[in-house]
N, C-alpha and C positions, 0 to 999 in steps of 0.2 A: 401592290407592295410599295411602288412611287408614294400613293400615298400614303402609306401609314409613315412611312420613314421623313415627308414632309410635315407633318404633324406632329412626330417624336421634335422634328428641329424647330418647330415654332414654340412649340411647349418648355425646351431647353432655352430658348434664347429668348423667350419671356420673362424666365424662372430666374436663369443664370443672369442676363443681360451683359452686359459690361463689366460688370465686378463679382465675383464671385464671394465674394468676401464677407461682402453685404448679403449677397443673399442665404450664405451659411450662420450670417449672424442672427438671420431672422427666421430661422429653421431652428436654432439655437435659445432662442428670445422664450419661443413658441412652446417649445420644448419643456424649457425650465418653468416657464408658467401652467401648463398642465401637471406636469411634475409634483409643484406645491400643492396647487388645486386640491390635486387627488390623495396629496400625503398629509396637509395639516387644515386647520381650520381656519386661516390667515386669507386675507384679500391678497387676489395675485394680478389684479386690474394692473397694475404699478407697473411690472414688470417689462411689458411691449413700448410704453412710454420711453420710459427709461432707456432699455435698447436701442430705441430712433434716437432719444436724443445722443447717443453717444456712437452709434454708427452714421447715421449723416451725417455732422461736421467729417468723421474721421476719413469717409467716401468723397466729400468735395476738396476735401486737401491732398488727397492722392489724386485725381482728377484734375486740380490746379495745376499742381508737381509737375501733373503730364505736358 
């Protein structure tokens, strides 16, 4: 059981790391680009770009703040 409950917490602080924020944004990014994918006939490539570029800056100026 030690281990499986050490494995839950590498997986979590992989996933999660540091900011939570970030990594809900890229669960979100993810999301909305399958979403299109599946619902119209439009390039969704665009999509996870875009997300980076606007969650890194926003992740190293909270991290600066700190």
């Amino acid at each position: 059981m030690k281990w499986l409950k050490s494995f839950g917490a590498f997986w979590y602080d992989f996933v999660i790391g540091d900011d939570w924020r970030l990594a809900l944004g890229v669960v979100i990014a993810l999301a909305v680009t399958c979403l299109v994918t599946a619902t119209s006939s439009m390039a969704a490539w665009w999509i996870v770009p875009v997300a980076v570029l606007i969650l890194l800056p926003a992740s190293l100026l909270r991290a600066v703040r700190r």
